[in-house]
C-alpha positions in Angstrom: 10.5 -11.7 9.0 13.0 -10.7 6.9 13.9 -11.3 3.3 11.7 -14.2 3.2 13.2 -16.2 6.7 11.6 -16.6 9.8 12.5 -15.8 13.3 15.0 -19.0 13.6 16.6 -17.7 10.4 15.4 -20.2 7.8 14.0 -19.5 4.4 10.4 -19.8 4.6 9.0 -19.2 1.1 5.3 -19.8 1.8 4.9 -17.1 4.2 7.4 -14.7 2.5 4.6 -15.5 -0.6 1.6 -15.0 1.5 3.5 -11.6 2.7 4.1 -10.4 -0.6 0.5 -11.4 -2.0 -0.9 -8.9 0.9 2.0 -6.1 0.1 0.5 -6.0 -3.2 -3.4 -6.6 -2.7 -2.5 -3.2 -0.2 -0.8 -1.2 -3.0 -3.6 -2.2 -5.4 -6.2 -0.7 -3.1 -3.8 2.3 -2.2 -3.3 3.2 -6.4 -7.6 2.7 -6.9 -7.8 5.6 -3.9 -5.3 7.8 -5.9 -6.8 6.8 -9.0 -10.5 8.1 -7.2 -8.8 11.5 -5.9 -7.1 12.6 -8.7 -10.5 11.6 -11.2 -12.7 13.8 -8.8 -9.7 16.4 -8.9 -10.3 16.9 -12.7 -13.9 16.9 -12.6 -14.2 19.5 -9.9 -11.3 21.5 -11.7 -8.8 21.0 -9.2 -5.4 20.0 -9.2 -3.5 18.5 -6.5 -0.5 20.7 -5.5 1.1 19.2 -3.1 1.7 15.4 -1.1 -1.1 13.3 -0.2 -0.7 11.6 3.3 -3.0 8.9 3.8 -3.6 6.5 7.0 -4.5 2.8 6.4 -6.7 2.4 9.9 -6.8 -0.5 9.7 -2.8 -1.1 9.9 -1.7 1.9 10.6 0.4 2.5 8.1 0.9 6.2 6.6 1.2 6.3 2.7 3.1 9.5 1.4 
């Protein structure tokens, strides 16, 4: 899908909506992990120094 039409090129809005609302529940889980590694970070007296890469296994996505 892209920019909100579907494979015969029309607009689609309610799966472009449906797409977006799951882009966003995934970046809301994504920012609670960071939120969760970074808050043990500071109690252990660490700090992060360099890029976190993370793997969704469920999609497969990598996060960097």
């Amino acid at each position: 899908m892209i920019r909100g039409k579907n494979f015969e090129g029309y607009l689609d809005p309610t799966v472009c909506g449906a797409m977006i609302s799951i882009s966003r529940k995934k970046k809301e889980k994504l920012n609670k992990l960071l939120r969760a590694i970074f808050n043990l970070c500071e109690v252990a007296g660490f700090q992060i120094q360099g890029r976190i890469v993370l793997l969704d296994k469920e999609t497969g996505k990598v996060w960097r």
